[in-house]
C-alpha positions, 0 to 999 in steps of 0.5 A: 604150081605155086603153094598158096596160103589162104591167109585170110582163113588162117587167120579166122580159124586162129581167132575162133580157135582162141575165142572157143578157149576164153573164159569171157566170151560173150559181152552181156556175161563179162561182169565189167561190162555189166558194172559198166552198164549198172554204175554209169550206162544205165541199161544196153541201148539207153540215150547214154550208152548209145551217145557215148558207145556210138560215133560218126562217120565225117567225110574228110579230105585227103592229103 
């Protein structure tokens, strides 16, 4: 029988497992994040946070 890693799993349990242990876990705590919005975004979902965070798809041709 083959020996099979769910690599996907691995990977996710890894991720929660790092994220449970850092200091900033959440964005609207992260003090940068709120000077970001304070100095220059205005308020979370304002015309210029949204024109500046936000992109477009264009669908392009491939080579």
């Amino acid at each position: 029988m083959r020996n099979f890693t769910d690599l996907r799993a691995e990977r996710a349990k890894g991720l929660y497992g790092q994220d449970k242990n850092m200091k900033l876990r959440k964005s609207h705590e992260n003090p940068f994040i709120k000077e970001l919005y304070d100095t220059y975004l205005e308020k979370p979902g304002s015309h210029k946070a949204h024109h500046i965070l936000h992109t477009t798809y264009v669908k392009r041709k491939v080579y």
